[in-house]
MARTI-223828 format. One record per residue (C-alpha): residue in one letter; chain; z, x, y. Coordinates in pm, 1 decimal. Each point is the difference from the previous one (the first is absolute). Last residue first. Layout:
N
+--------+--------+----------+----------+----------+
| residu | chaine |        w |        u |        v |
+--------+--------+----------+----------+----------+
|      a |      A |        Z |        X |        Y |
...
+--------+--------+----------+----------+----------+
//
This chain:
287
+--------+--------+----------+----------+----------+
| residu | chaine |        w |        u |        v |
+--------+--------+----------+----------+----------+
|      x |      A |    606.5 |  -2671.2 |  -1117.6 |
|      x |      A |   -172.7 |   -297.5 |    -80.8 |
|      x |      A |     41.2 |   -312.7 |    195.2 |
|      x |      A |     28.3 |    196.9 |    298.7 |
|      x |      A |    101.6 |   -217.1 |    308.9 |
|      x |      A |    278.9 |    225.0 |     69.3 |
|      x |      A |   -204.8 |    318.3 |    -89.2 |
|      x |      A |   -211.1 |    -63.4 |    317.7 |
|      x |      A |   -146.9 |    388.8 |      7.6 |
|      x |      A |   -368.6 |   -124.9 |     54.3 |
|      x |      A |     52.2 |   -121.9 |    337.2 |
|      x |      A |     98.6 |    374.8 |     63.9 |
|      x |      A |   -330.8 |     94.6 |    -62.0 |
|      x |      A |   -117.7 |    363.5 |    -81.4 |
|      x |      A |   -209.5 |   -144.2 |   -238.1 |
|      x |      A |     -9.1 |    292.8 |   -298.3 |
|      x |      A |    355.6 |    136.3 |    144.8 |
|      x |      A |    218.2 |   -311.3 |     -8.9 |
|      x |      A |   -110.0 |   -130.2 |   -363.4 |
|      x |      A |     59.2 |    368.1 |   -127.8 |
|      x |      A |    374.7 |     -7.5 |    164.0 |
|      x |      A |     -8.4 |   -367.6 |   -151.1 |
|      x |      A |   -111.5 |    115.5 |   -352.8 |
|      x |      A |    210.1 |    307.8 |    -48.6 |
|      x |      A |    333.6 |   -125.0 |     96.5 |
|      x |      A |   -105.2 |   -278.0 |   -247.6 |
|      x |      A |    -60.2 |    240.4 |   -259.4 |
|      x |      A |    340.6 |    157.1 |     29.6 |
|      x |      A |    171.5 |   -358.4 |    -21.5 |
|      x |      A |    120.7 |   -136.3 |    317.2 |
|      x |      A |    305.3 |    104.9 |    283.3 |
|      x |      A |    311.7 |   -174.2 |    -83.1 |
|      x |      A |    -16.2 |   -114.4 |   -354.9 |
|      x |      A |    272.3 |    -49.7 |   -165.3 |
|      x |      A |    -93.6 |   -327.9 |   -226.2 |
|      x |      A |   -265.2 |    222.3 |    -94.0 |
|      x |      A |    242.9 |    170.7 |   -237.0 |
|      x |      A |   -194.4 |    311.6 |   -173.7 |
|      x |      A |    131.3 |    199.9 |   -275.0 |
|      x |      A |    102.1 |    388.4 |    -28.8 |
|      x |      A |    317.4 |    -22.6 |    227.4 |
|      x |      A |   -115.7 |    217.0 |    309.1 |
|      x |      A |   -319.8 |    175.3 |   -107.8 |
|      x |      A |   -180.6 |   -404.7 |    -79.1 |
|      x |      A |    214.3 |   -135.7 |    304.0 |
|      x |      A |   -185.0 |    244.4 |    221.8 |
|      x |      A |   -361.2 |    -29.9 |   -130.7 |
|      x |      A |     38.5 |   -418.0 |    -46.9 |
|      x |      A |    139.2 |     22.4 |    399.5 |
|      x |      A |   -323.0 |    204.1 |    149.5 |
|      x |      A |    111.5 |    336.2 |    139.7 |
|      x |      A |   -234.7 |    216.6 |   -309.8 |
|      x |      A |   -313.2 |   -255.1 |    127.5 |
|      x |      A |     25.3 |     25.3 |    361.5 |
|      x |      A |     12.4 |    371.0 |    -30.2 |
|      x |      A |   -260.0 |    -16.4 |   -214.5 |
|      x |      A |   -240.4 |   -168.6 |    228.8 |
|      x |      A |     87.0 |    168.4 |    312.7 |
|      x |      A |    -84.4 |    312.4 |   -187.7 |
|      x |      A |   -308.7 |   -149.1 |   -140.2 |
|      x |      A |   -175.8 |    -43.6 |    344.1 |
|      x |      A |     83.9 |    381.5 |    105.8 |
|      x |      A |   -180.2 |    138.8 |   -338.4 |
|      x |      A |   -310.5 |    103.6 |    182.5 |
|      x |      A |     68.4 |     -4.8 |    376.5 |
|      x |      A |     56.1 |   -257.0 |    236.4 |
|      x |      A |     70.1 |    149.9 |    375.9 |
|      x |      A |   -321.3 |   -236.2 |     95.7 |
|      x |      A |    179.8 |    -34.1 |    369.5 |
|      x |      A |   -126.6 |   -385.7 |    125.4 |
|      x |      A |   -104.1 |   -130.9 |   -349.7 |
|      x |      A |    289.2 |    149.9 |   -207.8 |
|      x |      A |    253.3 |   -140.1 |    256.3 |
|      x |      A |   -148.5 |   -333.9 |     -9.7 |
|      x |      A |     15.2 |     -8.3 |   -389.2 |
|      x |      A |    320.3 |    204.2 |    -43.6 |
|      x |      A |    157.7 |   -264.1 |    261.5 |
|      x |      A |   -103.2 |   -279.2 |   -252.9 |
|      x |      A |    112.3 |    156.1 |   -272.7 |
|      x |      A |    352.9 |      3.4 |    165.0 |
|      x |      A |    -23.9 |   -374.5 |     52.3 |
|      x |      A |    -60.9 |    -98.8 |   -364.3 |
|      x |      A |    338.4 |    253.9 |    -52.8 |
|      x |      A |    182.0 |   -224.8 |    228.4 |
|      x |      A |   -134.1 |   -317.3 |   -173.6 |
|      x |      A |    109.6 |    105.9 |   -299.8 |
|      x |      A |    344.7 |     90.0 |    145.0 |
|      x |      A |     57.5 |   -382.3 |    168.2 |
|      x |      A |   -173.2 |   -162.3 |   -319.1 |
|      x |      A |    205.4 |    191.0 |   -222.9 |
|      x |      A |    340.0 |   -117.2 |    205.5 |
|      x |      A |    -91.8 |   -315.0 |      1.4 |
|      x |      A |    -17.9 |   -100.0 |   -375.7 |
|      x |      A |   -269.2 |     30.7 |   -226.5 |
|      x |      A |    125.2 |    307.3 |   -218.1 |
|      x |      A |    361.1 |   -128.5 |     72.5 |
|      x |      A |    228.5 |     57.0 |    284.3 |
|      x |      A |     22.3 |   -182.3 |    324.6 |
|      x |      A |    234.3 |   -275.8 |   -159.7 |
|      x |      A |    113.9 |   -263.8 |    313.8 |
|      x |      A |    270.8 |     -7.1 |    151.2 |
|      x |      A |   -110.7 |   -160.1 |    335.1 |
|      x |      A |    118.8 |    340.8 |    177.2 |
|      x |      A |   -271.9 |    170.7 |   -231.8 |
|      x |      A |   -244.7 |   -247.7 |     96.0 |
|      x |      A |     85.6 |     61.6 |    348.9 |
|      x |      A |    -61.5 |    385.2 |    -88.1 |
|      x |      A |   -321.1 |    -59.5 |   -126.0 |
|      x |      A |   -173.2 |   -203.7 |    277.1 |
|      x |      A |    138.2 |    243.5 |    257.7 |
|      x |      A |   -145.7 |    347.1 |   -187.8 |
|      x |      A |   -325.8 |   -211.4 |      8.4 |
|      x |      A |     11.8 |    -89.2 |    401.1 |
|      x |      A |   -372.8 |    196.2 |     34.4 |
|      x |      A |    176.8 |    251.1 |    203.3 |
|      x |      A |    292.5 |     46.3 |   -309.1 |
|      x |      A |   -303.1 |     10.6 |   -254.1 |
|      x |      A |   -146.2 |    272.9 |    196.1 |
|      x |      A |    294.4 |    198.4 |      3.0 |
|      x |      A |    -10.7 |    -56.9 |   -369.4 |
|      x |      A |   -308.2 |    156.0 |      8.3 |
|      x |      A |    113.2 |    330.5 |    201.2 |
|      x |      A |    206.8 |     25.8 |   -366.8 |
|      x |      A |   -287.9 |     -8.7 |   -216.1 |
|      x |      A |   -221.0 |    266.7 |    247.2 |
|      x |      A |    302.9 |    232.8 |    -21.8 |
|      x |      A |    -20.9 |    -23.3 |   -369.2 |
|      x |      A |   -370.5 |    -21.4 |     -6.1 |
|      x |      A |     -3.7 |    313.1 |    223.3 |
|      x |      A |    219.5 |    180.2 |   -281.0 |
|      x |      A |   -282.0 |    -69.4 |   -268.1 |
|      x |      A |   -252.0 |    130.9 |    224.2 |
|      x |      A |    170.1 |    308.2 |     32.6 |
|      x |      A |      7.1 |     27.8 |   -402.7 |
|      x |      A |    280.4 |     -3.7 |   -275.7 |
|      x |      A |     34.2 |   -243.8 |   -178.0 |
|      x |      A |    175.4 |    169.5 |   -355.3 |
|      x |      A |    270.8 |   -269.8 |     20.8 |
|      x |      A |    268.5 |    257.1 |    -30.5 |
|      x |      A |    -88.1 |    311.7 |    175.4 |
|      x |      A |   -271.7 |   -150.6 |    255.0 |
|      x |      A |    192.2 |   -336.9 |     72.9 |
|      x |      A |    294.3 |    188.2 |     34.9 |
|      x |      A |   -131.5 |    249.1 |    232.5 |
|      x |      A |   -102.2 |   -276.5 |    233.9 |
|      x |      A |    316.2 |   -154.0 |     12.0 |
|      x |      A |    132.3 |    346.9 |    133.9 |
|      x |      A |   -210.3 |   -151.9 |    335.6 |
|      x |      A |    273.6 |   -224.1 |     93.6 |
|      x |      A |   -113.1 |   -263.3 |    142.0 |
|      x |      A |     94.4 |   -297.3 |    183.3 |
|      x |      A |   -272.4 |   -282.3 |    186.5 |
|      x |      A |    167.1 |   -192.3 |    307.1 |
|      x |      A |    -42.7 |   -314.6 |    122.7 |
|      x |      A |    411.5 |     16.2 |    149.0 |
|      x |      A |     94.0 |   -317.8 |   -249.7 |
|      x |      A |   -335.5 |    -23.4 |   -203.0 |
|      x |      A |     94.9 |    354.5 |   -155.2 |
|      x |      A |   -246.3 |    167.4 |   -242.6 |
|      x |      A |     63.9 |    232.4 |   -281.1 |
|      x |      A |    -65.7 |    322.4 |   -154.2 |
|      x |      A |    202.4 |     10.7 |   -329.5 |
|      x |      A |    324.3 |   -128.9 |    -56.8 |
|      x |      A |    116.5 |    335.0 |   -149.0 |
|      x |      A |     45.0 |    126.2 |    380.9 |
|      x |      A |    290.1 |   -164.5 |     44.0 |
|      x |      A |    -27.4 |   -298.8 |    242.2 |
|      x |      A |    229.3 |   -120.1 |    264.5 |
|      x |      A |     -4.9 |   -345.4 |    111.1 |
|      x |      A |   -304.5 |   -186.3 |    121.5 |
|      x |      A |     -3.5 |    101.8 |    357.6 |
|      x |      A |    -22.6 |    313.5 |   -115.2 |
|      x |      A |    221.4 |    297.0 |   -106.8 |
|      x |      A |   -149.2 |    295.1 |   -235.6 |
|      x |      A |     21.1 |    161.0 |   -301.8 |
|      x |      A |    -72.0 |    347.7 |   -152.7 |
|      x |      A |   -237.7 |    149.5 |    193.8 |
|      x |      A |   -181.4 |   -217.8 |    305.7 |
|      x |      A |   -308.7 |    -61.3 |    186.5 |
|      x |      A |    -25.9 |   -294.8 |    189.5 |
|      x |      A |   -325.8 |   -188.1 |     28.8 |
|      x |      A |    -31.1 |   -219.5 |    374.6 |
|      x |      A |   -183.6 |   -283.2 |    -19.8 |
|      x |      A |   -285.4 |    -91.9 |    174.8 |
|      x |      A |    -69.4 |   -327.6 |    163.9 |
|      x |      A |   -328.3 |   -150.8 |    -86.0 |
|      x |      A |   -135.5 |   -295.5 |    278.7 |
|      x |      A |   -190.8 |   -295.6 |   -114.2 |
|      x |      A |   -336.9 |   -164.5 |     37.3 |
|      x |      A |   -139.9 |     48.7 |   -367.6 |
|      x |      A |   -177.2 |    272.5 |    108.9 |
|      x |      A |    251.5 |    168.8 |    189.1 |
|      x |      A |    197.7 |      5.8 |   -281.6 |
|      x |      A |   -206.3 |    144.0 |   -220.0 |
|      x |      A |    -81.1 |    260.3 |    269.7 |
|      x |      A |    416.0 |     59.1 |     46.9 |
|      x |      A |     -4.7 |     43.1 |   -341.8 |
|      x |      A |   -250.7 |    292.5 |   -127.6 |
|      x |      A |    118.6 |    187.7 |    347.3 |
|      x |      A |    364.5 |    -28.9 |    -70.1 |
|      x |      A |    -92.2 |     89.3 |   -406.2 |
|      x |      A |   -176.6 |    250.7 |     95.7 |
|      x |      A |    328.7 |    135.3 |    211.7 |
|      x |      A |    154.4 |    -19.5 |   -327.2 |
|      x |      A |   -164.3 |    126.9 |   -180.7 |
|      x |      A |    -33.3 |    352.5 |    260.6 |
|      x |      A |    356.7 |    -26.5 |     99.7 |
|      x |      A |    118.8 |     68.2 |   -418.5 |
|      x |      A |   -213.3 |    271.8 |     10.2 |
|      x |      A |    138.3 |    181.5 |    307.2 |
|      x |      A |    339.8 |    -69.2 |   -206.3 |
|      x |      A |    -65.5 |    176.6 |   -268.4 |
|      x |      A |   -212.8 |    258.5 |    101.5 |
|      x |      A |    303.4 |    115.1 |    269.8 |
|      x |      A |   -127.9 |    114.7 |    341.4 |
|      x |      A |    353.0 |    -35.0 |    151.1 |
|      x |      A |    144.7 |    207.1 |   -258.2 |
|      x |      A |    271.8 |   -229.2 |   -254.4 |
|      x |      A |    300.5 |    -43.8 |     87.3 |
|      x |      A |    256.7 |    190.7 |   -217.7 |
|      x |      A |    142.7 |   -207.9 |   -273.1 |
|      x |      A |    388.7 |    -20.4 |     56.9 |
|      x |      A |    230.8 |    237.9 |   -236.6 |
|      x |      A |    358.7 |   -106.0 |     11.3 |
|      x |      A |   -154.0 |   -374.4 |   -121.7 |
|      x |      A |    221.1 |   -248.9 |    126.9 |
|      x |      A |    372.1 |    -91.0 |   -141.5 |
|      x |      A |    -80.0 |   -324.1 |   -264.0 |
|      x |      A |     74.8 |   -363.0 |    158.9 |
|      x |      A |   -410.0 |     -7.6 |     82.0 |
|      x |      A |    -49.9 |     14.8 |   -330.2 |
|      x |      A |    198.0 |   -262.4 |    -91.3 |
|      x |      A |    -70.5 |   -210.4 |    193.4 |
|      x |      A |   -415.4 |     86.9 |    -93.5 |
|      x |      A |    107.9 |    -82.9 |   -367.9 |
|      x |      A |    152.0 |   -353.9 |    104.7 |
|      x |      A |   -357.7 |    -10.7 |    185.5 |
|      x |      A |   -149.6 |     59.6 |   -338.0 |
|      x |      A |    187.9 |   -229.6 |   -167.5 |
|      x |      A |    -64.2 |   -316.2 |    231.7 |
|      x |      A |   -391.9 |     83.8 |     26.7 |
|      x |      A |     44.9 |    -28.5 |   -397.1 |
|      x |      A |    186.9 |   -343.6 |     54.8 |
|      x |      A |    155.2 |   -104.6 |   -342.1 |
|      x |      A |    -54.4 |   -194.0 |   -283.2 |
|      x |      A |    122.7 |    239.4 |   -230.6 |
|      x |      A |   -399.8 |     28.9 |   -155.2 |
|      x |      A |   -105.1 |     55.0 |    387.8 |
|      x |      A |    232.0 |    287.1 |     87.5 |
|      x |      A |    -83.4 |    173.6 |   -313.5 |
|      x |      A |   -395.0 |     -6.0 |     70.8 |
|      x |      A |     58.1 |     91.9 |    396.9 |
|      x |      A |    225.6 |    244.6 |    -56.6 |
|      x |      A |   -189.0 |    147.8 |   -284.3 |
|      x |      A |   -326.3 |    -31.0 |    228.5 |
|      x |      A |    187.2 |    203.5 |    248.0 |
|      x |      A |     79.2 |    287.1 |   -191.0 |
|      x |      A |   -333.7 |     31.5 |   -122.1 |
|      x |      A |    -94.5 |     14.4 |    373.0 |
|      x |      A |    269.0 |    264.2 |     49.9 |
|      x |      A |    353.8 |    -61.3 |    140.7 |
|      x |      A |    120.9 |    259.4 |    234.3 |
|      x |      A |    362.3 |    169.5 |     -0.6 |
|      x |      A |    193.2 |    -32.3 |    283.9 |
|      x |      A |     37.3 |    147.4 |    296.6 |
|      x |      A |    115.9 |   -276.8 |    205.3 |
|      x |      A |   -332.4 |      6.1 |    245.2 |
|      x |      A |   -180.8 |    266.6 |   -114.7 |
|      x |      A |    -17.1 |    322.4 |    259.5 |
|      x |      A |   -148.5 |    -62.0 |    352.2 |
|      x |      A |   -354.7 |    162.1 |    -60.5 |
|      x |      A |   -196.0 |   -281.0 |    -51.7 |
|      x |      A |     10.0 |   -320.2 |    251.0 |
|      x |      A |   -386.5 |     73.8 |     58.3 |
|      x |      A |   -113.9 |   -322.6 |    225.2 |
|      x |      A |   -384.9 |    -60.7 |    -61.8 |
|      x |      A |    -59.7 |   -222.8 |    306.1 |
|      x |      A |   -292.4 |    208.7 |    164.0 |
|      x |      A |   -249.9 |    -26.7 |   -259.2 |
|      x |      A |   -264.8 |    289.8 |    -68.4 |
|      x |      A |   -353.7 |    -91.3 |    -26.3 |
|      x |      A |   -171.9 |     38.4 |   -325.8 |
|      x |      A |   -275.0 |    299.0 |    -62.6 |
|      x |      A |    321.0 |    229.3 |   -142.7 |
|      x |      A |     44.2 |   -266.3 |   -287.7 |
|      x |      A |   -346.4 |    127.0 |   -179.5 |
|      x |      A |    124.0 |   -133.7 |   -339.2 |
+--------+--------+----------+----------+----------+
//
């Protein structure tokens, strides 16, 4: 992936370099999926025990040894502006075009965990968006995992993440994030393989192909191979893959995010049209 061509965003916040909050030890994406599997067959909250875990962690004396920030010309992070300021020029025409303004987010980078206006978060959860402050959270040793232990590795692969997670920002301008938590207020069951929550993530990933479309047209920084990293890192995160490692059997009752081939289908669905009309997972009869 020719990243360099892209222009660089102005609201990547680096929050590195300050030593983990707490100091405590890390879960890793395996780790997570346990959490997640157990918490579910107690009948328990798995958001619930990890932010017990993040207490904790942040009740633990802080790291003796903080991270030292990074150079101000840091790969890392001068990649992480140039997706997402394509995705800030991607949106803000699609918006435009449909009569609306885009407002950008801001991306925080952080090590180890983090405070939003959604709690804190350990840096096991993943990289995640907040609808409270419209924020997207990352820290970049997420990457690393996804190389080392789901084997999808790739810069492309990495821009879908941050490409997934810009979508939900999209869903919270479009009023989505809204519909979805008043149905959670209602009570009602987001889970399940055709339940809310897997239309809400599908949908995210349908809108991350369709950024990789526009961007792909305006820069052409594709190159051989950069199309099938996105691909397979949306298949090894997809909830059938995760469970499978976890436990060794598959409980689509707990689904949160959509099968590994359905990850697959609506990121694909999202980058052949490049039409975010085509990303209505709601009304999908089929996932």
């Amino acid at each position: 992936m020719r990243w360099e061509r892209g222009r660089r965003s102005d609201n990547v916040v680096d929050a590195r370099g300050g030593g983990r909050f707490g100091g405590g030890k890390r879960l890793s994406l395996g780790g997570v999926a346990v959490v997640v599997v157990v918490g579910l067959l107690m009948g328990q909250d798995p958001l619930q025990i990890l932010g017990n875990l993040a207490n904790q962690a942040l009740q633990a004396p802080p790291s003796s040894a903080p991270s030292q920030r990074p150079a101000a010309d840091d790969p890392q992070r001068e990649f992480v502006r140039a997706v997402l300021g394509d995705t800030e020029d991607t949106w803000h025409a699609l918006f435009q075009s449909a009569g609306k303004a885009y407002q950008e987010p801001k991306l925080v980078l952080f090590e180890g965990g983090v405070r939003s206006a959604c709690g804190f978060a350990d840096a096991a959860v993943g990289p995640f968006y907040c609808p409270g402050d419209r924020q997207v959270y990352l820290d970049l040793g997420f990457f690393r995992e996804l190389e080392t232990r789901f084997a999808a590795a790739g810069d492309f692969a990495q821009a879908y993440v941050i490409a997934h997670e810009v979508g939900h920002h999209v869903q919270t301008l479009l009023g989505v994030s809204a519909r979805i938590s008043a149905a959670r207020q209602r009570g009602e069951r987001l889970e399940g393989d055709n339940g809310l929550l897997v239309r809400q993530e599908l949908q995210a990933d349908c809108l991350a192909g369709v950024w990789a479309h526009h961007a792909q047209r305006r820069l052409q920084w594709l190159e051989p191979g950069d199309l099938e990293e996105a691909l397979n890192a949306a298949n090894a995160i997809g909830d059938d893959h995760l469970q499978r490692q976890a436990r060794g059997q598959v409980r689509p009752d707990a689904f949160t995010h959509g099968t590994s081939a359905q990850r697959v289908r609506w990121f694909r669905s999202g980058f052949d049209s490049g039409l975010p009309g085509r990303c209505d997972t709601f009304k999908a009869r089929q996932l």
